[in-house]
C-alpha positions as a printed Julia matrix, in Angstrom:
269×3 Matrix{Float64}:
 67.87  -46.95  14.33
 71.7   -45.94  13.84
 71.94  -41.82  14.52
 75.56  -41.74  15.49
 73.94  -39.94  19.03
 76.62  -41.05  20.83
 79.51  -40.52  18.63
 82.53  -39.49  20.24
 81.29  -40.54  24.25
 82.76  -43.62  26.07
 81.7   -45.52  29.22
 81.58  -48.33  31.33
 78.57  -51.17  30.78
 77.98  -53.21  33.88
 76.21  -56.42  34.13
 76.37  -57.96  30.56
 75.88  -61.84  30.88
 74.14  -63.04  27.79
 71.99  -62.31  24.87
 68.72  -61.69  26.97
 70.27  -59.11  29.31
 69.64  -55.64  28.99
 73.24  -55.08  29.69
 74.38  -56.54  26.46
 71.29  -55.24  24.12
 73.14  -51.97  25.41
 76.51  -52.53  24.61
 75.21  -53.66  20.79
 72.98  -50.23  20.98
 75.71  -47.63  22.35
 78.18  -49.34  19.7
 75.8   -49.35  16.89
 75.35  -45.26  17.98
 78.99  -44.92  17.8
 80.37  -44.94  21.81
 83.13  -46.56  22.67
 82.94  -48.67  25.67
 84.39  -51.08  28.38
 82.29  -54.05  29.87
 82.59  -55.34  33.09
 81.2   -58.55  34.85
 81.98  -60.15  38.29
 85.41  -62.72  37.31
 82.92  -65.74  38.06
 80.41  -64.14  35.31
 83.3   -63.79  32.6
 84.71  -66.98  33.24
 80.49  -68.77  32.38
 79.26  -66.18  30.25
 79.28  -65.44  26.89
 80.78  -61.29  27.53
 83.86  -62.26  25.36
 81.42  -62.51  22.28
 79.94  -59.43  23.3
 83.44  -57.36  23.66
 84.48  -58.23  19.95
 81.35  -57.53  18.58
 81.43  -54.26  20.15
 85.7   -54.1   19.79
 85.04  -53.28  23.94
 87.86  -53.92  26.61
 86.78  -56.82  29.24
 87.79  -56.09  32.78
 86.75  -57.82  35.37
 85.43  -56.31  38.48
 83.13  -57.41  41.53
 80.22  -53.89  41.94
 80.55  -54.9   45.94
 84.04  -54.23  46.26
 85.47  -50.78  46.21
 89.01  -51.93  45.49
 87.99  -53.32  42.39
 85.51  -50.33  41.36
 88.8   -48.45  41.96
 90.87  -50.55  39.94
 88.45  -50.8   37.16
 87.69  -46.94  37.33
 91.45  -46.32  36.74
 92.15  -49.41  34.16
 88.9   -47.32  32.0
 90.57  -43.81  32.66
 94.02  -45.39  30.83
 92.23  -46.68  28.35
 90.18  -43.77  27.01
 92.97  -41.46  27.61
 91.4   -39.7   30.02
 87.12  -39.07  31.03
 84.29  -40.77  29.82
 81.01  -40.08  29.77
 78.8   -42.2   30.84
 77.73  -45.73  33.21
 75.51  -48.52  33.01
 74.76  -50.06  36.59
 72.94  -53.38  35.54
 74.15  -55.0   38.38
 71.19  -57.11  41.01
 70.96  -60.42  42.94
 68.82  -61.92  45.92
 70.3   -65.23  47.33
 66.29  -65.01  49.18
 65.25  -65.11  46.09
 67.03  -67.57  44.55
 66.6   -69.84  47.55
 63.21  -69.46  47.77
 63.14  -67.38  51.5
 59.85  -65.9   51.88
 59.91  -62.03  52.78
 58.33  -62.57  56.49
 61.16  -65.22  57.02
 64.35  -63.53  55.31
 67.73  -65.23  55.88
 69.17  -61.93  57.26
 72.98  -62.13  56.24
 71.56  -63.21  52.66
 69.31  -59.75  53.11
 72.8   -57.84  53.1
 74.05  -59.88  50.19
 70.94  -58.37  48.44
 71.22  -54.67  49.46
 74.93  -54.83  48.98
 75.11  -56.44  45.39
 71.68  -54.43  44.31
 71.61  -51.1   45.7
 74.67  -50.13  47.86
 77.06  -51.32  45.05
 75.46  -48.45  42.85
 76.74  -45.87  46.04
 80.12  -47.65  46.12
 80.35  -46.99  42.28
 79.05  -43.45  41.76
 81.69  -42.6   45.39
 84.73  -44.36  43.1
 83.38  -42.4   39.85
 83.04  -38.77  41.71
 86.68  -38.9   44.08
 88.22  -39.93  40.87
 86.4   -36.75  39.16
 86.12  -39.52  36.11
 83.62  -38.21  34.17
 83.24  -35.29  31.78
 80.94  -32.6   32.17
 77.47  -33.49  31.72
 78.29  -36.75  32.32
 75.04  -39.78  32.14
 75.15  -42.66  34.97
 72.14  -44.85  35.09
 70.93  -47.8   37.14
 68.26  -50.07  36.59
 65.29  -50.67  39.1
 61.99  -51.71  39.05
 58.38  -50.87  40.08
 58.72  -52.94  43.27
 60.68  -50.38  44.72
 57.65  -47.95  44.64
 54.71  -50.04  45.49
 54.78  -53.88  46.45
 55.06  -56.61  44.05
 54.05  -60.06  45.62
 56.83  -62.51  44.89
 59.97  -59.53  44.91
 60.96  -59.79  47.9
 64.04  -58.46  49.54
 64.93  -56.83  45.84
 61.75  -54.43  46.36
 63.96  -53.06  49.4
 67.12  -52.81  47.23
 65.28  -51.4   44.59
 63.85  -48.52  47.26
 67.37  -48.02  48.26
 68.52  -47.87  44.5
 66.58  -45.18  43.83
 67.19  -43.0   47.25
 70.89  -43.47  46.0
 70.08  -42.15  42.89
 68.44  -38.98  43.95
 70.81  -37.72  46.85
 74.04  -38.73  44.74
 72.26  -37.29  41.53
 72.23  -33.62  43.88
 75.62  -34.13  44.53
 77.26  -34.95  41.5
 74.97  -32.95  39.01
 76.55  -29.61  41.59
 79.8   -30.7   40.95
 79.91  -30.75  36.87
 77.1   -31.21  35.59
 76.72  -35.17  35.74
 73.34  -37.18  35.35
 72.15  -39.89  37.57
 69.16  -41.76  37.05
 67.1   -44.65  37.22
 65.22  -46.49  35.31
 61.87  -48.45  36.07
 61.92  -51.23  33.57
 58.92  -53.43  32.36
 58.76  -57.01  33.61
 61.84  -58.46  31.13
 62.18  -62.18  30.6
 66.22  -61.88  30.92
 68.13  -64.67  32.9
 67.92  -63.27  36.76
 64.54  -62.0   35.97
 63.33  -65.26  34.85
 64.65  -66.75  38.63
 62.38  -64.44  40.09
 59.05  -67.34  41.64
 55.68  -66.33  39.2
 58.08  -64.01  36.38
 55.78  -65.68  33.84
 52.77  -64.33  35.35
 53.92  -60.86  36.23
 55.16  -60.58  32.7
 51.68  -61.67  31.01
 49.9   -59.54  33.5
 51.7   -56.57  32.6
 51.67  -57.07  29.0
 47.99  -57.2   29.12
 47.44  -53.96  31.58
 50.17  -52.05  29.49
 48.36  -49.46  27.28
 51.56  -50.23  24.54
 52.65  -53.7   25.52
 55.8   -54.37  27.74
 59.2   -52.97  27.04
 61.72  -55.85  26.13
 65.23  -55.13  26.76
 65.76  -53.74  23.51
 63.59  -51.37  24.22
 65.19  -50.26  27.05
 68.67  -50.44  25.75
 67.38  -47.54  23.23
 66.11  -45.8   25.56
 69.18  -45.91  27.67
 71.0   -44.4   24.55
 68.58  -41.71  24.71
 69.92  -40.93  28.46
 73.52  -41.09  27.3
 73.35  -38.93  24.69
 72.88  -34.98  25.12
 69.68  -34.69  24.15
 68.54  -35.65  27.77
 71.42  -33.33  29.49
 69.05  -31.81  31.79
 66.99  -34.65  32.95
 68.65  -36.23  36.36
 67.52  -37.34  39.84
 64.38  -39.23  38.17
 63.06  -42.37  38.58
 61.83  -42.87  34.65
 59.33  -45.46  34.11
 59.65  -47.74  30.94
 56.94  -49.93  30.86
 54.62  -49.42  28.51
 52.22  -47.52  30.76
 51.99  -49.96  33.21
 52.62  -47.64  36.29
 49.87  -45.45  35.38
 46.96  -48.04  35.01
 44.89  -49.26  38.1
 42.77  -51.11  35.19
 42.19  -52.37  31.75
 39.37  -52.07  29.36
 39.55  -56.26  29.45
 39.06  -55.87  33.38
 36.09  -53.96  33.09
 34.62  -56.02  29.72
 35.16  -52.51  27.85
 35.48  -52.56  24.35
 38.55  -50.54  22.7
């Protein structure tokens, strides 16, 4: 698919580490639809990723900037501005960690400075970026920001964890910001709840196997791999979704709609 929807826009792509990330399958997709774009990774995850591939396939500038910090949001913000020569138009937040998680804390026992970590890196860097974005007025009219979440922060997902919380808070961010800054000029904020996706954090996350072969199988069109959802994220960057904001939009095959499936019930489709 190569429509040229985005010709002419230019943004900022957070979180690209590798192939599997949906991060990067968006940089390759808002490239191949003719955006321009700058990618931007914590200075540990440039220095042992692969983003450097990335930016020359997609002839994208590389700056480095940590989501938690506002300093840097504000440095990057402005470093984007110079290089555009002006606006852009749109934002990828792809940015989520639990050190929980990845230390194995179970939810009724959370380590509670690690809990910050979580809602910090997660959720409350999405607030710190959208603030940065808005004071700097650095987006055109109509403007697209989107975050990614995840169905955990609607209903609970054994195994999630503390990332169900930041996911909660994601999307509360998303909504109250969204009034705000569509008021403003115009500009789009919105989240979206992604199928299980086998990319490098998600595959950290205790019993990702399962969760992925469950949903596939209750999923009414299968999961949505991060290709998928890179498309789809085009869709939200383009103008053909310039008056859809404030949502939480589900991806995910249909999972979020099923309570069953015909194998469940022995049903023959």
């Amino acid at each position: 698919m190569e429509n040229g929807i985005l010709k002419g826009k230019k943004g900022i792509i957070f979180g690209a580490l590798n192939e599997l990330s949906i991060a990067w399958k968006t940089a390759l997709a808002v490239h191949r639809e003719g955006a321009q774009i700058v990618l931007t990774n914590t200075p540990v995850a440039l220095r042992f990723g692969s983003v450097g591939e990335l930016a020359k396939l997609c002839d994208a500038a590389l700056i480095p900037a940590d989501a938690t910090s506002v300093a840097d949001l504000e440095a990057l913000v402005d470093a984007a501005l110079e290089h555009f020569g002006g606006k852009f138009d749109f934002v990828l937040h792809s940015v989520g960690m639990s050190p929980n998680i990845r230390k194995r804390i179970p939810y009724e026992d959370l380590n509670y400075d690690y809990f910050d970590k979580t809602l910090d890196i997660s959720a409350i860097s999405f607030h710190k970026l959208l603030s940065v974005l808005y004071k700097k007025d650095a987006l055109n009219q109509g403007g697209s920001v989107v975050a990614l979440t995840y169905l955990a922060g609607d209903r609970c997902v054994s195994g999630y964890s503390d990332m169900s919380d930041a996911k909660a808070l994601l999307q509360s961010i998303c909504r109250t910001f969204g009034d705000i800054y569509g008021r403003h000029n115009g500009v789009r904020v919105n989240t979206i709840s992604q199928s299980p996706t086998l990319t490098s954090a998600g595959q950290g996350i205790e019993g990702m196997e399962s969760m992925y072969e469950y949903a596939s199988r209750m999923s009414p069109l299968g999961n949505a791999d991060a290709q998928d959802c890179a498309d789809y994220i085009v869709t939200l960057f383009s103008d053909y979704t310039r008056k859809v904001t404030m949502q939480n939009l589900y991806h995910d095959g249909g999972f979020s709609s099923m309570a069953c499936c015909p194998e469940d019930l022995k049903l023959k489709v």
